[in-house]
Each structure stands twice: as C-alpha cells, then as structure tokens.
N, C-alpha and C positions, 0 to 999 in steps of 0.2 A: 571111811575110817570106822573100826568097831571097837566099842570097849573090852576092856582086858584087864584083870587081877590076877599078876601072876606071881608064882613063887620064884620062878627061873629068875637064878640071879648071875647077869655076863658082862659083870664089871669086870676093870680095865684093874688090876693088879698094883699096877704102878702108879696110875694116877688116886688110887686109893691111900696108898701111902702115902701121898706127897699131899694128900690134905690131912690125913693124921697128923702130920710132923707139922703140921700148920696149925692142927689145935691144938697137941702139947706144949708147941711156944705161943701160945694166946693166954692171955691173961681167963685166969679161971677156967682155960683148959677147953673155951667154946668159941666158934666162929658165928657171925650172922649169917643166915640163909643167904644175902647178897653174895658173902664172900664165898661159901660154901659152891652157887650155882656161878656163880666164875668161874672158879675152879673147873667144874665139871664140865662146863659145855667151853672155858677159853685158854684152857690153862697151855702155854707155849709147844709143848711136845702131847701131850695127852689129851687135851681136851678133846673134846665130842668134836666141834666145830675144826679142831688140827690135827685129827686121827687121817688116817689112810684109807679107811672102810667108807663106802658109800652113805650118806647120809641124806640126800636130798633126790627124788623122783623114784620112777618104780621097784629097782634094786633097793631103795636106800629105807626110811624111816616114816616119811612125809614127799608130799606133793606140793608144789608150790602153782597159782596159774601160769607160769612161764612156764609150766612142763604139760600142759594141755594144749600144742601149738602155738603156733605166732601170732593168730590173731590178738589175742591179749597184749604183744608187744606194739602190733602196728596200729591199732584205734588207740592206745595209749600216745603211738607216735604222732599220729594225727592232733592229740592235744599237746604235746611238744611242739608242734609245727605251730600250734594255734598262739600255746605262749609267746614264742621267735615274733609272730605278726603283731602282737600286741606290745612286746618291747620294739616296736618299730623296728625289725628286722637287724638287731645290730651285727657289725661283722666279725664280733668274736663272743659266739653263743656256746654255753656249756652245759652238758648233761651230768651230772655228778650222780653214780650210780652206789649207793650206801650199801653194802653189803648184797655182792651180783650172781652167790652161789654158782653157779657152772660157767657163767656167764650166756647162756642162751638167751635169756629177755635181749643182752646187752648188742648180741650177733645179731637177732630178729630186728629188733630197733635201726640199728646202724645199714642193715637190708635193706630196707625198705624205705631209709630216708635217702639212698643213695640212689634209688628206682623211681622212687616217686618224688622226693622235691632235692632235687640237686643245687640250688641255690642254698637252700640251707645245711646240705651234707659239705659244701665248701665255707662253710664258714664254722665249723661245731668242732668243738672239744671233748670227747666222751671219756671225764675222770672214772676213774672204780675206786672206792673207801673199801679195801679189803684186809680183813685182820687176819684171817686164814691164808695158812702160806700152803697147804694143797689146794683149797680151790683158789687161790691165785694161781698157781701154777697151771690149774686145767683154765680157767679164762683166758690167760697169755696163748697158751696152744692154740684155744677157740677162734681168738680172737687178733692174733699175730700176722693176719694179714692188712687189718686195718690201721692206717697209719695215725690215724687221729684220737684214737685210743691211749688211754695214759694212764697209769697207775699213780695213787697218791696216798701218805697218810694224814691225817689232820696239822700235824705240823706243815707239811710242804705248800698246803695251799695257804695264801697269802690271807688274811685278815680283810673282808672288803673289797676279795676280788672276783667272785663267778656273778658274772650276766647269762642268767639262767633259769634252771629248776637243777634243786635239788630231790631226787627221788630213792625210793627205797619200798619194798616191799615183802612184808612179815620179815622187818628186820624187828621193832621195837620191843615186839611179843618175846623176845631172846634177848634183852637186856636185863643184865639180874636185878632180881626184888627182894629187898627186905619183908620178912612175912611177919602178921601179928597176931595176937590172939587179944579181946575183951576178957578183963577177969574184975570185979567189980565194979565198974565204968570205967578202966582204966584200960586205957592201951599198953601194953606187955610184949616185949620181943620174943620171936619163934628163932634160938640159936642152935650148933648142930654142935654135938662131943661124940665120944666113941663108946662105945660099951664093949669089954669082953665077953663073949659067951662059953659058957664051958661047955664042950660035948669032945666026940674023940677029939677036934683037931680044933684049938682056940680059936675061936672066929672075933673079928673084930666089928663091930658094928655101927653104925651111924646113928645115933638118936636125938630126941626135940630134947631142949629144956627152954625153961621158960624166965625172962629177967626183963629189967629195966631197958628198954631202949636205947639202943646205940647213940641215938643221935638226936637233937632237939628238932633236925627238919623233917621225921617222921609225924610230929605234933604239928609242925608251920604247914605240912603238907594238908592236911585235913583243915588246919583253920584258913589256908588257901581256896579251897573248893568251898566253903561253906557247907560240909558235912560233920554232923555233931553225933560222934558215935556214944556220947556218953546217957542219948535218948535210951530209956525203956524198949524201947522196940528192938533196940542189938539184941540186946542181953548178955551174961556171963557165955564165953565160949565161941560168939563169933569172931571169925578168923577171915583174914584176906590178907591180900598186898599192897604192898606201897615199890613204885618205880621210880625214884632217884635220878636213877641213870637216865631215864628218859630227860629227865629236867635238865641233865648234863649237856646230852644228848641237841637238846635243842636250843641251846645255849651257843655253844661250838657252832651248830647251820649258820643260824641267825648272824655269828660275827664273820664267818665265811660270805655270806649273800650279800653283796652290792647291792642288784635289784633282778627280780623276779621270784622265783615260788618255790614254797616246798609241799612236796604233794608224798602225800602218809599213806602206804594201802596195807589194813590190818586187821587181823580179831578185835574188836573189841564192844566198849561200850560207851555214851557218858557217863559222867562221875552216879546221878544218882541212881541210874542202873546198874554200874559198876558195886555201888557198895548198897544198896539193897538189903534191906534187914533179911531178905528169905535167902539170900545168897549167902549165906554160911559158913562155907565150907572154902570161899575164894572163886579163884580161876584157873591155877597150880595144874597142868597138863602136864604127865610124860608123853612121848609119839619113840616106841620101838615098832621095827619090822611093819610098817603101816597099823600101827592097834595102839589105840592109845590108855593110859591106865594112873593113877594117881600116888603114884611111891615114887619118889624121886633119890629117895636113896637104895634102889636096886638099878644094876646095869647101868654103874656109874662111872661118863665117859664114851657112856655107848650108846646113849637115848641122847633125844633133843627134849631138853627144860622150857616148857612157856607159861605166858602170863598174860592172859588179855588184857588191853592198851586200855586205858583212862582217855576219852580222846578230848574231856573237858579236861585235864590237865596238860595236854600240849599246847589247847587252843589257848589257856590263858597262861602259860610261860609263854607263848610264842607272843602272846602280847606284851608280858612282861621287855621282851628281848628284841620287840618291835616290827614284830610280825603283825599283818591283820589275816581277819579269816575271809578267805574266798568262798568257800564253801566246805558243807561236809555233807556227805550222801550214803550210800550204800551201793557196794563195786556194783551190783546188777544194775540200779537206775542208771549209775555213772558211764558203766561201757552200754548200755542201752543209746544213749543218748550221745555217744560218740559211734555210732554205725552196729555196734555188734547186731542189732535188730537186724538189719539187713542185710548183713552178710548170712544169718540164719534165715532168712525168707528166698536170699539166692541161694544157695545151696540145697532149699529142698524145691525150688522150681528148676535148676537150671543143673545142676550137680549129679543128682541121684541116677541118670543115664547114664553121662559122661564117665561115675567112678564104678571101678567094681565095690560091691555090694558092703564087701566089709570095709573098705577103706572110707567108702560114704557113711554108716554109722559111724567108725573112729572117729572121722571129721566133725559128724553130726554129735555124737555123745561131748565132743572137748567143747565146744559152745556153748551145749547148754551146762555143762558142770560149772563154766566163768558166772553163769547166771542163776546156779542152784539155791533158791532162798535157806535151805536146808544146810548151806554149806558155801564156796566163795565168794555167791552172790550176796550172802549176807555182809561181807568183809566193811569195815568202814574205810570211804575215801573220805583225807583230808588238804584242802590244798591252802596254804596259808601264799600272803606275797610281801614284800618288804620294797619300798621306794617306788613304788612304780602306779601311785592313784594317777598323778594329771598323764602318767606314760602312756596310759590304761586310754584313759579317754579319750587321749589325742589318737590312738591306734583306732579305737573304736568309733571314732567319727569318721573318719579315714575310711574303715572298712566296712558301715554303714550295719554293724553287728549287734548284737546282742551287749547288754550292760553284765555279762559276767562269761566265764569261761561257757565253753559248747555244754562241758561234760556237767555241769548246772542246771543246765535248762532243760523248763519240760517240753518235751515236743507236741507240736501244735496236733 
C-alpha cells in the first residue's frame, strides 16, 4: 500500500447529497464526524460498504489476510477447533462471523473443518453479522452450498445464546469515530458542514468546524483509560479519535456469548500508544484504488474510512461487560505459533519442485505478507472469553495442555 495526496475527486453524487440534506436539518447546520463516516462508508443504498463496485482484494481498495490464501483461514481454524476442545466439545458450537466481506475466510474455514475434523463440522453453526446487502449477496452465492451456514442480524440471535467464538477481522477499524481537536486543554469536537465554492459551476463542499462535544461519553471515555489529555505535552492542536461504537460494539458480543471467546484481529494500538503526545495528527486513513491518502471528504462513498483500534479500550469494556482477557499479541507471533511457521518451512523444502515457479512464489509471497512486521503481521490479536475459567481447566486437564490457548504460547 503507497501513500497518495490527491486532488481527483470520484465521489458518489447522490450520497453527497443525502448528507447535505442531513446538515441542513441538523441543529447549527453541522454533523459529527461519527455521523458524517456513517454515512459515507453505511449509508443503505450509497454507502462505500452497499455500493456495487468492488471494494475489498485486488480489484477493489484494500486487501484483507483472507485474500492472501487460506492458509490464514485454516491455522485460525485449528484455533477454533482448539476453542471447541476446551469447551469440552459441546454439541451445538458456533462460529459467529462479524462482518465476512466476500465470504472467502468464511468458505476456507468451513473447507477445511469439513476435511480435517468432521466431528466438529457436524456439530458447528457458522452465523455471518452482515450489514452489507451486496456482499451478503456474494457470500450466500459463495457459500450456498453449505448447509450450516446462516445469516443473522444482532436482533435475531438470542441474548445468552452462542457456545462459541465470536470472530471478526478489520471489522472495528470501520466503525465510525468521533474526531477531536485540543484547544487550550480542552477537548473540542471535529464536526462536518458544507461550504459553497464559487467558480464556473458552484461546488459544494465538506469542511471541519470546531464546537463543544457531542456527548459527555467522549470525556468518560478518556477518564476511562486513565489518559489525561489536558497534560502539557498534548498541547493546543493535537487531534485523534475517540470509537464509541466499538464500546457499543462490544457490549451487544458480550450479551450474545453464553460461554466462550471473542477473538479481535486489527490495526491498532494500546491506549497509551494510541494517543501519544507525538501522534498528532490521529489515525484517520483513506484506502482508494490500493493507495492510501488522509482527506476523507474526497471520493465520498467510494474509499474505505479507517481508524486504528484502541485495543486497551475493548480490553477493559470487555471487562466492564464481563469478558476476561485471554490474551493479546500480534497476528505474526499469533499465526506463528499456530503452525504458519511450518507450513513456510514445508513449502520451501517440499513445494518449490512439485509447483511451477510462479505459482511457488505466489504461494510463497501470501505467507510471508500474513507475517510482514511492516504490515499484517503487525495486526493486533485479541482473544477475550466469558464463563468458561473452571470449563477451561477441566478441558485442559483432560487434555494434558498448555494453561492458555496454542495461539499464546511461545514455542519451546
């Protein structure tokens, strides 16, 4: 992915209009950035995320690891199989897939559990939480042969009911954020209105202004984490984000999970790396055409809006909501340490005859990109679990294992 400042602007017409019409009926004539990147990346017919154009793998804006091959799905699946044993194998286990773009993770997974442990492909439920009504549509196609497969939205599943993991990956980096600015030690709302421009043909335009805070939980959020922006070392003008929705977000898991896990794979940071006095400027990414670039109001509707994850503010909602922390790592140790090593040391003893030449780099390049410190190997894994400590250890006495998941441990 290369940076990019561009002037080319291939915004969506219509969905431009329909957030106009949504700051002229707003009080004072401005939207918050929250409501603003809704709009942009969810809005029912227009949004980025419910457009018709490609947006996700080599055609599209962004790559996700599920579009580097399947290995990424099936070392993953091997820690799904590993969860199943430590819930003592119950016989209605469920994989709840939070936003499954193409649904390829969701096909490689469902492959490879059906090939390699058939005990547990007879007993799994593979939910999909999808907002998107095209790539729902392309997952059903993908995916329409699998009969255990089911679609759901947060209403339909029951309160209290998956025996499971819930999973998702660079979903929470695309939950909108309220943006701030410091302006005398004070936190200050980043809200969006429109400007006309006069030249031949009136342009309308998106811009910042600046006001009071929406909301009193942008303030409880920071004295949550125990970050005191109002230190010397901010100073007037540093700006980042605050994610809400995540807090929503994990609210809703937690009263969905019965017992077992939810496992996070994403950009981000903890909190005091997150908001870092040198980091300035936020974490606010656009991603068009693979090139990523920092105007969020160009090619609106048509770029993907992100925000790196806070992962000390899930870990401690998740406590709040009665979740504990399993662990949290970084995806290269994480799939290291569930086999991706060695499926990289077979491959270049036992592969590099058997394949022709370019299909053996292909093979070989998707591997090591899952583990590029420079790029998804940096990704943070989080796995939180909810009811399941004495389940944990009765499994683990049982199967004479390790005191935490595989994808935790360091290898001896």
């Amino acid at each position: 992915m290369t940076s990019q400042q561009s002037d080319i602007n291939d915004s969506n017409p219509e969905l431009c209009a329909v957030i106009c019409e949504r700051i002229a009926a707003s009080p004072q004539r401005r939207i918050t950035f929250a409501e603003y990147m809704n709009l942009a990346l969810y809005h029912p017919q227009h949004g980025y995320y419910n457009s018709d154009r490609p947006s996700i793998g080599k055609g599209g804006d962004f790559i996700t690891s599920s579009h580097w091959g399947a290995d990424f799905a099936e070392v993953l699946a091997d820690q799904f199989v590993e969860m199943w044993e430590f819930l003592d194998r119950p016989q209605n286990f469920a994989i709840v897939e939070m936003g499954a773009g193409r649904g390829t993770f969701a096909a490689n997974v469902l492959q490879y559990l059906q090939l390699q442990y058939p005990d547990l492909f007879k007993t799994l439920r593979y939910i999909i939480v999808e907002i998107s009504p095209i790539l729902q549509a392309e997952q059903r196609q993908r995916l329409c042969d699998i009969k255990c497969v089911k679609w759901c939205n947060w209403d339909e599943i029951v309160n209290n009911s998956i025996v499971g993991c819930f999973f998702s990956n660079e979903l929470v980096d695309a939950l909108p954020v309220h943006q701030f600015l410091l302006e005398q030690g004070k936190i200050r709302e980043i809200y969006i209105t429109t400007e006309t421009q006069k030249n031949q043909q009136e342009e309308i335009n998106f811009v910042e202004v600046i006001g009071e805070v929406s909301t009193p939980k942008i303030a409880e959020y920071f004295e949550f984490l125990g970050v005191d922006l109002s230190a010397s070392s901010y100073g007037d003008g540093y700006r980042s984000e605050v994610n809400l929705a995540a807090w929503d977000w994990m609210s809703i898991v937690a009263q969905k999970l019965q017992r077992g896990y939810l496992l996070t794979i994403d950009y981000g940071y903890p909190a005091h790396r997150y908001y870092n006095p040198r980091r300035r400027e936020g974490t606010l990414q656009c991603y068009y055409r693979h090139r990523y670039h920092n105007n969020p109001y160009i090619n609106v509707g048509r770029q993907d809006l992100t925000a790196h994850v806070n992962f000390t503010a899930l870990e401690r909602q998740g406590e709040l909501c009665g979740l504990d922390v399993v662990g949290f790592t970084q995806q290269a140790l994480f799939l290291m340490t569930l086999g991706l090593g060695d499926r990289i040391a077979s491959l270049s003893a036992n592969d590099a005859e058997a394949l022709d030449l370019a299909t053996f780099l292909r093979r070989r390049e998707a591997l090591h990109q899952l583990i590029d410190p420079m790029g998804l190997g940096s990704f943070g894994v989080l796995v939180q679990s909810k009811g399941l400590r004495e389940e944990e250890k009765s499994a683990q006495a049982k199967l004479s294992r390790r005191e935490s998941l595989k994808g935790f441990t360091v290898p001896e």
